[in-house]
KEKE-811623 format. One line per 2 residues: their letters; for each residue x, y, z of C-alpha. Coordinates in nm, 2 decimals. Example, Ala and Ser with C-alpha at 12.3 -4.5 7.8 and 13.67 -1.06 7.14 Angstrom:
BEGIN
as) 1.23 -0.45 0.78; 1.37 -0.11 0.71 $
# end
This chain:
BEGIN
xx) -17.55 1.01 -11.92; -17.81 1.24 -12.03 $
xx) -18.05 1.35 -11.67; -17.72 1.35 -11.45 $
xx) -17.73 1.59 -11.20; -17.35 1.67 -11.16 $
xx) -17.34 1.85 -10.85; -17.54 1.55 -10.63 $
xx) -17.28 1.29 -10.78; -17.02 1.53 -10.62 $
xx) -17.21 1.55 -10.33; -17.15 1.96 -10.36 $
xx) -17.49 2.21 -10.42; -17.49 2.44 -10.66 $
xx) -17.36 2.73 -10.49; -17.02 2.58 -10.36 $
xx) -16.72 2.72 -10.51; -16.43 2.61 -10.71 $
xx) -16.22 2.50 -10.42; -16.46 2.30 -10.26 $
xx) -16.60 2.10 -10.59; -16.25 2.02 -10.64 $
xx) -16.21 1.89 -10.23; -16.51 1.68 -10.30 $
xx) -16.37 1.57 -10.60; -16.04 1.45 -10.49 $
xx) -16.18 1.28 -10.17; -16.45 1.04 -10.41 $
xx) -16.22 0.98 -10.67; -15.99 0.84 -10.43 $
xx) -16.26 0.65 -10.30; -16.38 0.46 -10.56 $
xx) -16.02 0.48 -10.77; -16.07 0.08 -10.93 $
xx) -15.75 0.06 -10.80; -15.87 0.05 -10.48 $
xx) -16.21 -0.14 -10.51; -16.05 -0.47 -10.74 $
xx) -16.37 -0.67 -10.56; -16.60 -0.40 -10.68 $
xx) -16.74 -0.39 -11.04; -16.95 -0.10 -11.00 $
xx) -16.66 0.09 -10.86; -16.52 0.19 -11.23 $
xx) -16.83 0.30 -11.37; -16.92 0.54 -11.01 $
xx) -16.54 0.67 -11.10; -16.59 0.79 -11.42 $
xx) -16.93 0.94 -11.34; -16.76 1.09 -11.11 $
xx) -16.47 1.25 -11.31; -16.75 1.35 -11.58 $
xx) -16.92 1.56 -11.29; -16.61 1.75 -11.25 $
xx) -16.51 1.80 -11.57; -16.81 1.97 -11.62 $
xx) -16.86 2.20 -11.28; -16.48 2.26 -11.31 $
xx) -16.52 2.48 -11.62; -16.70 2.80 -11.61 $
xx) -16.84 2.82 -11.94; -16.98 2.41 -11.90 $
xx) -17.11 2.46 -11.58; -17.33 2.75 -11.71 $
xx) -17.49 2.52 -11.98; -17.52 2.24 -11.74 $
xx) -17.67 2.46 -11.52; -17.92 2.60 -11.79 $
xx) -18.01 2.28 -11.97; -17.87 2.00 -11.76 $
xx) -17.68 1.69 -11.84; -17.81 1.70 -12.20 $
xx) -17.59 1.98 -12.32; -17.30 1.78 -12.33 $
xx) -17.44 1.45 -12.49; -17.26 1.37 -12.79 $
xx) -17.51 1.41 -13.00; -17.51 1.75 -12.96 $
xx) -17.21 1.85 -13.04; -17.30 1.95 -13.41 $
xx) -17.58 2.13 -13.29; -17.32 2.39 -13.09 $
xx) -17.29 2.14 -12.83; -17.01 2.03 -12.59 $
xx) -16.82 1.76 -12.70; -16.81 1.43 -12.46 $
xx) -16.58 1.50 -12.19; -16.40 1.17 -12.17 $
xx) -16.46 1.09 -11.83; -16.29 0.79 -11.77 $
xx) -15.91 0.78 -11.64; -15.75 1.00 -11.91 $
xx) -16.05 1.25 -11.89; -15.87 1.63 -11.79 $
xx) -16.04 1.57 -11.47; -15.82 1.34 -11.36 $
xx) -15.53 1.50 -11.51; -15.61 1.81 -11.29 $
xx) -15.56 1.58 -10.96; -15.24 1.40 -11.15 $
xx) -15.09 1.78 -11.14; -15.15 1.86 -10.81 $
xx) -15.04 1.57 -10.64; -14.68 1.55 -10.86 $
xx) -14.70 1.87 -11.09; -14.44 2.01 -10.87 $
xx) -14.20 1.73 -10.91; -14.26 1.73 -11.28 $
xx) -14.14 2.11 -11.33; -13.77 2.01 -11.20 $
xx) -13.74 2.38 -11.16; -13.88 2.70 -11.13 $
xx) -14.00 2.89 -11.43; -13.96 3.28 -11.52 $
xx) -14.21 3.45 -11.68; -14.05 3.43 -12.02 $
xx) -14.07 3.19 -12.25; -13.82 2.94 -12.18 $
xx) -13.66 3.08 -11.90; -13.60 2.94 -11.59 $
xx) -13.52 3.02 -11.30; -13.14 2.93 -11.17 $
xx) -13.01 2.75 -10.86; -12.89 2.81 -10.52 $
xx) -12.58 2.75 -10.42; -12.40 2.73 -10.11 $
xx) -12.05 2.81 -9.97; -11.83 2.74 -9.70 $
xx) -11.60 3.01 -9.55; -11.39 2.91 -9.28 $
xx) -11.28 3.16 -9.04; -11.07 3.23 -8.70 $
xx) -11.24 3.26 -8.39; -11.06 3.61 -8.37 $
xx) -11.25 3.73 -8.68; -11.56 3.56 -8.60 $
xx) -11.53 3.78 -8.26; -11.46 4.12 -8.50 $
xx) -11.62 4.01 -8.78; -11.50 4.12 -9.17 $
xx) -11.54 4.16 -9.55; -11.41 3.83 -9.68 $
xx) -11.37 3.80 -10.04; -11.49 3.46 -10.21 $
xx) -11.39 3.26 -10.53; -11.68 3.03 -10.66 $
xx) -11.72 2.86 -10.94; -12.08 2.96 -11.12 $
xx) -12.28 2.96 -11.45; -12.32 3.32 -11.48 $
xx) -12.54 3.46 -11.75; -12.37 3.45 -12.11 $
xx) -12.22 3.81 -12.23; -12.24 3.77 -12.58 $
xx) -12.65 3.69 -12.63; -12.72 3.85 -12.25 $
xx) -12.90 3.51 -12.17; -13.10 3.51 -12.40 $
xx) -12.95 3.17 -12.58; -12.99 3.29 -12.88 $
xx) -12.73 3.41 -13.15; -13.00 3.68 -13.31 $
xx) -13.17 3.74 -12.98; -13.51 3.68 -13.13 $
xx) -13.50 3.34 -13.23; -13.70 3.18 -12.92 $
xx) -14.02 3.03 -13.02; -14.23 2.80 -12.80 $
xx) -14.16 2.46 -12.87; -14.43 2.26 -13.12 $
xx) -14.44 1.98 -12.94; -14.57 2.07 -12.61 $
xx) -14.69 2.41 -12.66; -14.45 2.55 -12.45 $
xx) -14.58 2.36 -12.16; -14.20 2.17 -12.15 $
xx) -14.42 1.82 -12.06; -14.66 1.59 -12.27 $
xx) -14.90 1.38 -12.16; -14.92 0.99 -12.26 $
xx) -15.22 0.81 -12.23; -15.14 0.42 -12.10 $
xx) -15.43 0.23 -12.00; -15.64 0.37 -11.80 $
xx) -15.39 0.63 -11.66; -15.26 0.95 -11.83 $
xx) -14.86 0.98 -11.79; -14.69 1.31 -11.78 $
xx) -14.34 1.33 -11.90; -14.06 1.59 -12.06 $
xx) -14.11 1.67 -12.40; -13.79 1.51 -12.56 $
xx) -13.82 1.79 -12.82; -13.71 2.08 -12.57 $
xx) -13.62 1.88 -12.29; -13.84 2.05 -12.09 $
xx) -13.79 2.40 -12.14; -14.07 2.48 -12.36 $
xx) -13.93 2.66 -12.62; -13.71 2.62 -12.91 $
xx) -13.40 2.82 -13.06; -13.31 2.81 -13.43 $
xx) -12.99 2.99 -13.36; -12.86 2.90 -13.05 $
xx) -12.52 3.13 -12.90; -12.22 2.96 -12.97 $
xx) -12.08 3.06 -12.69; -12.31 2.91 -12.44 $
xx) -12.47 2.65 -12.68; -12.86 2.80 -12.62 $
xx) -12.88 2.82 -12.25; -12.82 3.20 -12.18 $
xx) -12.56 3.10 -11.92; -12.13 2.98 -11.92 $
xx) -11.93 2.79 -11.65; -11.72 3.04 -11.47 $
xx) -11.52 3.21 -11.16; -11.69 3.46 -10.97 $
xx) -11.51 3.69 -10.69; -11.77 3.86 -10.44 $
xx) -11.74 4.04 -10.16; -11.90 3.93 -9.82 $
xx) -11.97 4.09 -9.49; -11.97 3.85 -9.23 $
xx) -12.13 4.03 -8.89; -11.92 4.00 -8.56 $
xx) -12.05 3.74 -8.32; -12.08 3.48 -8.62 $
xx) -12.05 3.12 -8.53; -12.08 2.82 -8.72 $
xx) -12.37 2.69 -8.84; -12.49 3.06 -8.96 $
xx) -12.59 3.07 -9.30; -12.58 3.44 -9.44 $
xx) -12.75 3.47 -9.74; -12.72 3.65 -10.03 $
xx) -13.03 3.78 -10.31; -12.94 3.72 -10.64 $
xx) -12.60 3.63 -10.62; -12.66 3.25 -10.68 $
xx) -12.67 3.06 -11.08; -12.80 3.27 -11.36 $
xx) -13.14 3.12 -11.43; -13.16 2.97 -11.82 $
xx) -13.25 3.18 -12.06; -13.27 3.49 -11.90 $
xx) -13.44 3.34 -11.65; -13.36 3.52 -11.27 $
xx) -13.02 3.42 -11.05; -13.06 3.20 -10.75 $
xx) -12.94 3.30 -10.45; -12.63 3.24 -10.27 $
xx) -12.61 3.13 -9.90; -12.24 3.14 -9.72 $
xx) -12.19 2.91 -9.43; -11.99 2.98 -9.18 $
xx) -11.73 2.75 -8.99; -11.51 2.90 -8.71 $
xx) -11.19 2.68 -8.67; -11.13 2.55 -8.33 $
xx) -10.91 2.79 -8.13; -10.60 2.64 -7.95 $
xx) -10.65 2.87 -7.63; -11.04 2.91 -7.64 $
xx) -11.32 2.68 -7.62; -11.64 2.89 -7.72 $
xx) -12.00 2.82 -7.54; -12.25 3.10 -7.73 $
xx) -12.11 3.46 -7.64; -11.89 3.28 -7.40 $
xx) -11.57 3.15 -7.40; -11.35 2.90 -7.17 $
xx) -10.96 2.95 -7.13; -10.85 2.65 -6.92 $
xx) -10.50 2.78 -6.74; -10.26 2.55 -6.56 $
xx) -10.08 2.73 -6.24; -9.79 2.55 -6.00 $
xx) -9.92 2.37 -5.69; -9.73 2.67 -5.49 $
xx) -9.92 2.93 -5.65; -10.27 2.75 -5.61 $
xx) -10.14 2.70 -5.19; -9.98 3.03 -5.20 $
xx) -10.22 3.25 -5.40; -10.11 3.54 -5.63 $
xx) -10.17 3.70 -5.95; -10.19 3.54 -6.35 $
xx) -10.15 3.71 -6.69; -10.36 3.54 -6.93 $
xx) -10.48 3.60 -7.33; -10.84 3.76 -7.43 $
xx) -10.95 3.74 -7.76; -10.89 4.13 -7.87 $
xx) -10.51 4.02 -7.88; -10.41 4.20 -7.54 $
xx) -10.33 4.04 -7.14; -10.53 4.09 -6.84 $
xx) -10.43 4.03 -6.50; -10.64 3.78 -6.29 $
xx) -10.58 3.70 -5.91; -10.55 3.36 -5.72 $
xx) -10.67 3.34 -5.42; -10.46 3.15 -5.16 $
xx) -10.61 2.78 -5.20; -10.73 2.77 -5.52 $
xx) -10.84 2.43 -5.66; -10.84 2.24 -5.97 $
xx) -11.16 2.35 -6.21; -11.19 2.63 -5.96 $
xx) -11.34 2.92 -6.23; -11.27 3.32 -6.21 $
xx) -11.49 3.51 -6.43; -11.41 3.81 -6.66 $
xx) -11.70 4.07 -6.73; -11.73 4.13 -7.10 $
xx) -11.43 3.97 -7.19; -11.63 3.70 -7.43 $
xx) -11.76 3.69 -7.77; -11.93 4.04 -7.94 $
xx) -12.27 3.92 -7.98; -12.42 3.96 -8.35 $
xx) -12.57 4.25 -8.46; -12.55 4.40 -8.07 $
xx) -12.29 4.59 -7.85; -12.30 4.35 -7.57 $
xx) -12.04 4.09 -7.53; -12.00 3.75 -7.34 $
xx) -11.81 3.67 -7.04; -11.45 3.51 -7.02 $
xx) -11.40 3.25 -6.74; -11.04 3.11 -6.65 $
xx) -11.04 2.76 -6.50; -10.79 2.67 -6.33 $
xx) -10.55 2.35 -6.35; -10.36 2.27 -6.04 $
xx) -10.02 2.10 -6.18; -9.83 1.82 -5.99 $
xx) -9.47 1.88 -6.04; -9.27 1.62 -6.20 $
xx) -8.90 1.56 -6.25; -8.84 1.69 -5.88 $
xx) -8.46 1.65 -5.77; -8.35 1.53 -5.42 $
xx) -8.39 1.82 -5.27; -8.74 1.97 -5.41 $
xx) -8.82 1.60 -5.29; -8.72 1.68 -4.98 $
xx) -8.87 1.95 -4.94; -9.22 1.82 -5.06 $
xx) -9.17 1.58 -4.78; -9.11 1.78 -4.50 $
xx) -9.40 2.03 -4.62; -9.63 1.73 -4.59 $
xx) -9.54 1.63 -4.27; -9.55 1.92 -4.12 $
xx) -9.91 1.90 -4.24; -9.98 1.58 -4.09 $
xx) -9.83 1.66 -3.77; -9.99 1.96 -3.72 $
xx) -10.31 1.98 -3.48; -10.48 2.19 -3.75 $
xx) -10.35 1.96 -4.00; -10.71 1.85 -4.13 $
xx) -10.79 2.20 -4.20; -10.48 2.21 -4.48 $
xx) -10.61 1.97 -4.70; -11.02 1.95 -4.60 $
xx) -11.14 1.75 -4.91; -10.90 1.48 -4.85 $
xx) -10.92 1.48 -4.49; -11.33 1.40 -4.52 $
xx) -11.30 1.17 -4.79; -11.07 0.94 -4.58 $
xx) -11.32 0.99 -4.31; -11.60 0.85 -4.48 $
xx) -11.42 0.54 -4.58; -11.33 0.49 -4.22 $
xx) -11.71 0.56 -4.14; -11.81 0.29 -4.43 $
xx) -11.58 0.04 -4.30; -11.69 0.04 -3.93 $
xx) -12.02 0.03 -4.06; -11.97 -0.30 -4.27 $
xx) -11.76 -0.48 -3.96; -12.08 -0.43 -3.80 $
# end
């Protein structure tokens, strides 16, 4: 390979950075990965010159010999003489391991690490509270029972019995993965010796068998803002799994889920009280007590006519909107009731009422949606006998 010049095979000159021999990288590699090119012989042998360019202008201290004497520096040959070793440029060259990290390194991890040996970091968790719509409107302090692994009180998470005992586990270094050539490909996997947590404990707690952490209840206290509905998430720093090891807590995020209300129906900061009235009142007109949500009655008035899903509207009678004085609006629609289970006489009297209405010269003006309705059927079916 000796007279290479590693930067042209990368297509990069020899002032470009880090980040953008890498970007170069990646994009030929994927290129002319054999994978890729199965019709194309030459496409291996352009791959691993192309891996060997990186793994060269990726490391500082290589790309300074390269660029001081060239491609020759590295041949094998040379290695006795205070040299650089060959660079093992085909598929399970470091090179290639690099881009094998960035693409799945994160899904490899399974988790978080601290910066402690060992330790890592613990989950989130999530819990439902389930609340009134009267103390989502005030909003409280609710107090909640979950069930947690909390951070072991007899080796204070550190796993271990003599709370120096951790070492960094021989097998992987401490990395908590090892790498597997097979074929061509490198494969990355747990270490089986520390299961991925990159150390090792000689005398692990008895209590919490080596992971710094016990299965227990936990009581906390949460304020939950007024104006709260559900779907808001209300989260809370630290208060979630100890992490293993010492490793730092998780956080804890409360949902929130208002019951439905058996008066209210709630739209935002709004809210809906549908209220049922006799056909008398809604002809006569008068005044209504109804509910709010504070617990006390208000006094609403009916105008003479009212119909059904005819709405009145309370200023500031609504919802408190979170984290803000303001509040929401209350609006009362109405329900006209037929009466049923009417005696003789209340049936009676229903007829003469209507009657009287039809008799009367102003008797269209009584009942105006039902006197135009029937006079656009008699309109359509003069027009169809046409």
């Amino acid at each position: 390979m000796a007279g290479k010049d590693y930067y042209e095979i990368l297509g990069v000159d020899n002032k470009a950075g880090a980040d953008k021999i890498k970007k170069s990288y990646r994009k030929l590699a994927m290129k002319f990965h054999p994978d890729q090119n199965k019709d194309n012989p030459e496409a291996e042998e352009k791959f691993k010159e192309i891996n060997e360019a990186y793994d060269i202008l990726k490391d500082d201290q290589k790309r300074a010999a390269f660029d001081r004497y060239g491609s020759s520096a590295f041949d094998s040959s040379a290695a006795g003489a205070g040299g650089f070793p060959g660079n093992g440029a085909g598929f399970s060259g470091a090179a290639f391991s690099d881009i094998f990290e960035d693409m799945f390194g994160d899904f490899a991890d399974g988790a978080h690490r601290d910066t402690q040996p060992g330790s890592m970091r613990g989950s989130d968790i999530q819990y439902t509270l389930g609340m009134t719509l009267e103390e989502a409107h005030k909003g409280k302090e609710a107090k909640i029972k979950i069930p947690i692994n909390d951070t072991c009180d007899q080796c204070a998470g550190t796993g271990s019995s003599d709370g120096d005992n951790v070492h960094n586990c021989e097998t992987c270094g401490g990395n908590g993965r090892i790498r597997q050539q097979q074929g061509f490909f490198t494969i990355e996997r747990t270490c089986p010796s520390c299961h991925g947590e990159g150390v090792t404990i000689k005398n692990p707690c008895k209590n919490c068998g080596g992971s710094g952490r016990v299965h227990k209840s936990k009581t906390l206290k949460v304020k939950i803002p007024a104006g709260v509905e559900t779907g808001r998430r209300i989260r809370l720093s630290d208060k979630g799994e100890a992490g293993v090891r010492g490793g730092s807590h998780g956080d804890l995020y409360v949902m929130i889920n208002v019951k439905p209300h058996k008066l209210f129906q709630r739209d935002g900061a709004n809210l809906f009280c549908r209220v049922p009235i006799t056909v008398t009142r809604a002809a006569l007109g008068g005044e209504i007590e109804v509910p709010t949500i504070d617990g006390t009655r208000a006094n609403v008035k009916i105008p003479a006519g009212t119909q059904t899903a005819q709405q009145f509207r309370m200023r500031k009678k609504g919802m408190h909107m979170i984290r803000s004085d303001a509040r929401g609006d209350m609006y009362i629609e109405i329900y006209v009731e037929t009466p049923v289970n009417l005696n003789k006489k209340q049936q009676n009297l229903l007829r003469e009422l209507d009657n009287s209405i039809k008799g009367s010269v102003e008797g269209s003006k009584h009942s105006p949606q039902s006197s135009g309705f029937f006079k656009k059927i008699r309109e359509f079916w003069d027009d169809l006998s046409e």
